[in-house]
N, C-alpha and C positions, 0 to 999 in steps of 0.2 A: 519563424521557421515552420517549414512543413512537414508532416511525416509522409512514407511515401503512399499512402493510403488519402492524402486530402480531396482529391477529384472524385473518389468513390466516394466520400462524405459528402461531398459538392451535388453530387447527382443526386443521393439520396433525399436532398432537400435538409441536411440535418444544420443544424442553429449554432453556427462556431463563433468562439469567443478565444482569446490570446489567454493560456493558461502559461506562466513564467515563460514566455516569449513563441509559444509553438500554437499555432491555430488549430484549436484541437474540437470536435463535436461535443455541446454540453447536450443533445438531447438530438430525436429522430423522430419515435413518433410522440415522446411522454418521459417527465422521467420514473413518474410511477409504473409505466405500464413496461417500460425496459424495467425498471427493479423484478416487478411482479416478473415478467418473464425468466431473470435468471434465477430467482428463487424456484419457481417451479418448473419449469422449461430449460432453456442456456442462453443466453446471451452473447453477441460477440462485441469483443473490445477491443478497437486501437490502440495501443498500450506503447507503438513504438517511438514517444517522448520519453519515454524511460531510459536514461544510461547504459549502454553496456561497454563492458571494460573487459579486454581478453588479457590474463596474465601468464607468462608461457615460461618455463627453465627451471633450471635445478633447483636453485633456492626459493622459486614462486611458494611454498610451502611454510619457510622459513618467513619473509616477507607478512605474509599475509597472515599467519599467527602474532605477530607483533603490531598488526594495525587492527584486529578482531579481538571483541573480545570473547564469541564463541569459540570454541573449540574445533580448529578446520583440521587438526589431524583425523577426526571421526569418520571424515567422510572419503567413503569405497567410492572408485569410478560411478560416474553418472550418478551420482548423490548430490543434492544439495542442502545447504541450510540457512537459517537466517542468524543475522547478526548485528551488532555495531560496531561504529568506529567511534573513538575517541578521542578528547584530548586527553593533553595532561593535567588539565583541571578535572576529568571527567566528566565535560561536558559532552554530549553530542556531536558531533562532524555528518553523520549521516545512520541510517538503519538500509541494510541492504541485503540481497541474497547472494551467497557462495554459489553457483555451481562447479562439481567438479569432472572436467569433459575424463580426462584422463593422468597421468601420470603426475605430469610436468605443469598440465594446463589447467586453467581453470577461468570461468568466466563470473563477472561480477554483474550484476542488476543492480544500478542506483536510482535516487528519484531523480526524475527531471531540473528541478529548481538547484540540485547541486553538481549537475556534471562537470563543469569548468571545477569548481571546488574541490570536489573528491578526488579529481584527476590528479591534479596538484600535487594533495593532500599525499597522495599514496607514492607520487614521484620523485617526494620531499624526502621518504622515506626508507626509498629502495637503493639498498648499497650501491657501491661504488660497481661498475661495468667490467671488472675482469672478466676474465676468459672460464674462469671456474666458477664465479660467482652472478654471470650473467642470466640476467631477466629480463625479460623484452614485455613492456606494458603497452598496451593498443588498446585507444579510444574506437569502438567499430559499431557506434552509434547509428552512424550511416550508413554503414553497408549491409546491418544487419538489421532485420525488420523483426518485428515482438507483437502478435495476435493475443489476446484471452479467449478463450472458449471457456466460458463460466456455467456451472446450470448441473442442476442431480441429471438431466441427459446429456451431456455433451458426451461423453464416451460414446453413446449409441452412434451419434453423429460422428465420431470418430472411425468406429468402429466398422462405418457402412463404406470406409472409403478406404482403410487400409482392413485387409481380414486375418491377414496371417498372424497379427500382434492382440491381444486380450489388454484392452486398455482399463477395464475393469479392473483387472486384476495389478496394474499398476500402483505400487504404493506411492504413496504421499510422499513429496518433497525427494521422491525419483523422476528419471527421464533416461530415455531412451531416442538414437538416433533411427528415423525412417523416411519413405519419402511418402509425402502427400500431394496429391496428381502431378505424381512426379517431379517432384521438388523435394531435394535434402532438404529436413528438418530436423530439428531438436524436439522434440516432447519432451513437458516436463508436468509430473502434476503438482501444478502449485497456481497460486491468484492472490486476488485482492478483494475478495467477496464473501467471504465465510462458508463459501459454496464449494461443491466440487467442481474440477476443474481442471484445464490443461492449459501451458503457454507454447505456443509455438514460437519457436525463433530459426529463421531463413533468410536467405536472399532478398535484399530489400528491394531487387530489379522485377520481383516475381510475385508481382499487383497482383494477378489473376487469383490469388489464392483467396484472398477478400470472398472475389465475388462466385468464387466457387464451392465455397464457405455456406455461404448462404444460399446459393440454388440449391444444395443436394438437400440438405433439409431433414430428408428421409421422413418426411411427415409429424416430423416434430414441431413445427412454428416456430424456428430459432428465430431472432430478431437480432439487429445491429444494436450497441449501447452504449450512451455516451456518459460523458464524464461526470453527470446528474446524478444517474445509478450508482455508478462503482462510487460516488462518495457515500450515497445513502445508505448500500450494500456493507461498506467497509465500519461505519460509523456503528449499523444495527451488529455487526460481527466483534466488537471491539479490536479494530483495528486502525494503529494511530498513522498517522499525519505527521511528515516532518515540518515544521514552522509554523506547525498549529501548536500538536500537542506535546510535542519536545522540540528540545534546538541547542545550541551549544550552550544556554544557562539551565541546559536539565540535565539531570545523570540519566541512567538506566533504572535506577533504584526508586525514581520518583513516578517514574512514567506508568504503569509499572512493568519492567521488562528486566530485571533479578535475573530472571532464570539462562537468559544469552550470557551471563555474565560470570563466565570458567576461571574463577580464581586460585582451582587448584590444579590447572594444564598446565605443561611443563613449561613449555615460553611464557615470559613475562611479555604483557599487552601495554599499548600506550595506556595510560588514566587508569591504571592498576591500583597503584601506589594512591592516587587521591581519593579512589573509591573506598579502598580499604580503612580510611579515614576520615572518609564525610560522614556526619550526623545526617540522617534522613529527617527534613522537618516537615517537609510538603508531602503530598502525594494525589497522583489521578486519579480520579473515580469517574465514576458515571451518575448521572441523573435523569430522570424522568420527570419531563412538566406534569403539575397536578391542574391544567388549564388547558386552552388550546394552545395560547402563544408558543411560539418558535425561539428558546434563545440561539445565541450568534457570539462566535468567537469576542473575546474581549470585554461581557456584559458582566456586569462586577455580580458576585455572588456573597448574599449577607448571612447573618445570623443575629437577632435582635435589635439589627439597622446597623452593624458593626460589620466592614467589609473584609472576610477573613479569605476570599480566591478570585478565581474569574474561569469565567466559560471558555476552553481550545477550540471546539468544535462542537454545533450541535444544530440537529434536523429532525425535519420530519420523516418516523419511522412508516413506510409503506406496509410491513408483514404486519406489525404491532397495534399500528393504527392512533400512532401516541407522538407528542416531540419529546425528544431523547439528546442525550451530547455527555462530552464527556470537560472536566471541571478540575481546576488546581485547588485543594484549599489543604489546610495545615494536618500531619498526619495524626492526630486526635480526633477527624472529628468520624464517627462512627456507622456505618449502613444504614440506613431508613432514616437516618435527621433530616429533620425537613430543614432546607432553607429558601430564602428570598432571593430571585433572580432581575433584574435588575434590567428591566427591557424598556429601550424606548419608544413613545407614543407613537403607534403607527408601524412600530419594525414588529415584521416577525407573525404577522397576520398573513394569511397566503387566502388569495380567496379562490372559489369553486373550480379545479381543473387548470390554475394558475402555477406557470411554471417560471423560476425568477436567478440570474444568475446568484443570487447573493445566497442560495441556495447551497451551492458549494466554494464559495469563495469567503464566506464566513468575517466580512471586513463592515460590519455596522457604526452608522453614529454614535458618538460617546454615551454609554446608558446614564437616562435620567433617572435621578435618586429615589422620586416622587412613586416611580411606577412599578412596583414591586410584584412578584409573581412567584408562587409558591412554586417548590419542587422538593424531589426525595431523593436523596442521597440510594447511586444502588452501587453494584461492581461495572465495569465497564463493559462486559460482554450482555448484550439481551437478547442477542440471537444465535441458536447455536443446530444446527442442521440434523436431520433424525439421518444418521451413516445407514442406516436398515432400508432408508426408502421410504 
């Protein structure tokens, strides 16, 4: 599958690979010098292999508090939040964003690798179609396009093209509808980068916007950013991964994400009832290599040569200057324990200016026993953005 932005990747010369079926850009000019960019500059990202799902009607409210287990009464027009969905084991189904456009409606953002899933998932679940209790669910993946403008500038960049709106002064995980060179859009400030930042969502027929994105510029050096970045970006910000670092054999409680999880909102949620009742015996953390090496999703993690987790996700950090990831192991074991990472011969070396898919696709050969490599247990967030500037 394509987004409808692939030609304008295609020109750019940027390096695509099939991420869960969509040929998406992993990289432009670097993917460090894209990270670097949207840390201190913005970055723009095609983001529109992501899901979106319009829910529209009376009970849409109703609905969607029984498949979340955030709290969607909260949110006033043009609010959004984030959430999950669960089973009734309480495992995972997906982690996604609420927006709410207005009354009746409300639009969802899932990940890519679950859209056929989710859709289902939520179809399975929405009452029977009378006349009083009708809700109209639309997959509008296609028709609706999804921009990131990530970066402590992108407002400025905003700002140079719509004047009448103070995007600065936009809170967090709001959005507001305007038009950008005259294209209806959604602004929303929200991302995937621990960065500030805004999503656009429009007309998927109205390509131009790409590239008008990037000419105006306003003397800022904005850059295109491919899929390299926003992993290395999301990973430095402790932000997870679905099928990395959750999946339908993790709660909320493990990951750690507790806090989405509104046990005392008045609708009862699917995976309520089992959460309330699972023992937490695991839990994510974060670590940092005491080395160079790179660990890589699935590199067993020890303690004494005894194998107590395994690595979801881990890279190398561009701001920090260090490799980093995040790691399952039993909820005993403590902040700063060191343990042994478990890498094999030859993985996970990157050499000078080398850029490598396995980089964000995180799927290495089985680790050898033999090659052990220290690291420190930390919290899962290492990067966290100065809001002052």
């Amino acid at each position: 599958m394509k987004t409808p932005f692939y030609e304008k990747h295609k020109s750019l010369n940027a390096r695509m690979v099939d991420f869960h079926g969509w040929l998406m850009p992993l990289q432009y000019s670097g993917i460090i010098s894209e990270h670097m960019s949207v840390r201190t500059r913005a970055g723009l990202f095609d983001v529109s292999h992501m899901g979106r799902f319009k829910v529209e009607g009376p009970n849409s409210l109703e609905l969607l508090q029984n498949l979340m287990t955030n709290d969607i009464s909260t949110l006033q027009q043009n609010q959004a939040l984030y959430s999950l969905m669960c089973y009734d084991t309480g495992g995972i189904v997906d982690d996604l964003i609420v927006y709410r456009i207005n009354r009746e409606t409300y639009l969802l953002v899932v990940n890519s690798s679950n859209i056929h899933k989710d859709f289902e998932w939520i179809l399975e679940h929405c009452p029977e179609k009378a006349e009083s209790t009708a809700i109209k669910i639309e997959d509008i993946t296609d028709s609706m396009a999804l921009l990131a403008l990530q970066g402590p500038l992108a407002y400025k960049l905003l700002q140079s093209i719509v004047v009448d709106i103070n995007f600065e002064q936009l809170k967090p995980f709001n959005l507001i509808n305007t038009k950008i060179f005259d294209v209806e859009c959604i602004v929303s400030r929200t991302g995937y980068t621990g960065e500030d930042g805004f999503e656009l969502f429009f007309n998927s027929s109205e390509v131009q916007v790409w590239d008008k994105l990037l000419q105006v510029n306003a003397g800022l050096d904005i850059r295109p950013a491919g899929l390299g970045a926003r992993d290395s970006l999301r990973l430095e910000a402790g932000l997870f991964l679905y099928g990395n670092d959750m999946d339908e054999h993790t709660t909320p409680l493990e990951v750690p994400l507790a806090w989405t999880v509104k046990f005392d909102k008045k609708q009862d949620f699917i995976g309520k009832k089992a959460l309330q009742v699972k023992s937490v015996t695991r839990k994510l953390v974060g670590f940092e290599m005491l080395s160079k090496r790179i660990a890589r999703g699935t590199n067993e993690v020890l303690i004494a040569g005894s194998k107590i987790g395994w690595v979801t996700s881990g890279g190398f950090s561009p701001t920090l200057n260090k490799s980093i990831g995040f790691c399952s192991v039993p909820s005993d074991v403590p902040l700063d324990q060191i343990v042994d990472i478990s890498i094999t011969r030859g993985a996970g070396i990157k050499k000078e200016g080398e850029e490598r898919l396995e980089d964000i696709t995180a799927t290495p050969a089985a680790a050898d026993k033999e090659n052990l490599y220290p690291a420190r247990i930390t919290s899962t967030r290492f990067y966290k953005r100065n809001k002052k500037g």
